[in-house]
Structures are given as C-alpha cells and as structure tokens.
Steps between C-alpha positions, in 0.01 A plus 500: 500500500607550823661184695392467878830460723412347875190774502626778311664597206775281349852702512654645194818321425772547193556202301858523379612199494262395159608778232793504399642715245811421316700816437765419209905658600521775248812510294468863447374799565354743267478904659237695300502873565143667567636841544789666645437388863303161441606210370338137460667150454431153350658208617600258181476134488581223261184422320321873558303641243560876379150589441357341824757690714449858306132412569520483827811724578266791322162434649654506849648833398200653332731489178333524102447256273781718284737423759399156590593415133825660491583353823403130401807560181768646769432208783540245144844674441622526871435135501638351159784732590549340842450159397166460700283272332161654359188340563320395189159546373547856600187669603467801225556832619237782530350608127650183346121342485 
C-alpha cells in the first residue's frame, strides 16, 4: 500500500535505529582450508554450538553433508581444547537423523 506524502509518494527511508543485532566478541578463530588458495573462518564464542556453526559454515560454502559432519567433531575439539564453552542441546549433524 502505497502512503501519500504532501501529493506524491511518501520517501523511502532506512530504519536503523530499531534492529539491532547483537554480535557476541569471539574468543577464537577457527581457519578452515577450502583448497590451496581459499580459505574460510568461524569466529568461536562461549556458548556456540558445533553442529549449528558446521551447518552454516558449510551451506555458505556449498560444502557436503560428509563434511559438515566431520567439521561439527573438529569445531567440538578446537573448542574443549581451548576452553570455549560448548553450547548444549547440540543440533545433530548431517546423517545423524
């Protein structure tokens, strides 16, 4: 529905001052290596959860279900081993149904 302004058309205006999005400090960083010249990385925060980040770390990248899975175990390790805290009720990764 369009909105009449003075006669015309009302102006298109941002409204950035309503959503907010609260971006966590990440403890660590995790570099994943998509080939020899590309490589992605995930930012890891207290609380995260392995299988939500493999998730979305391998759709972005057009990654396999294969590699989502073994992904979800190395982000677990890189964080126990770190002392990052894991998120619980871990999403289940790819195949795990």
């Amino acid at each position: 529905a369009k909105e009449k302004y003075h006669g015309g058309l009302k102006p298109f205006s941002f409204q950035t001052g309503e959503r907010v999005v609260k971006r966590r400090e990440a403890k660590l960083f995790m570099d994943v290596k998509l080939s020899k010249s590309k490589k992605g990385r995930i930012g890891l925060c207290d609380g995260d959860k392995p299988g939500v980040l493999a998730r979305t770390f391998c759709r972005t990248y057009s990654l396999n279900k294969e590699t989502e899975k073994k992904l979800t175990r190395v982000i677990r390790g890189y964080m126990e081993k770190n002392d990052i805290e894991v998120g619980g009720a871990q999403a289940k990764p790819a195949g795990d149904e």
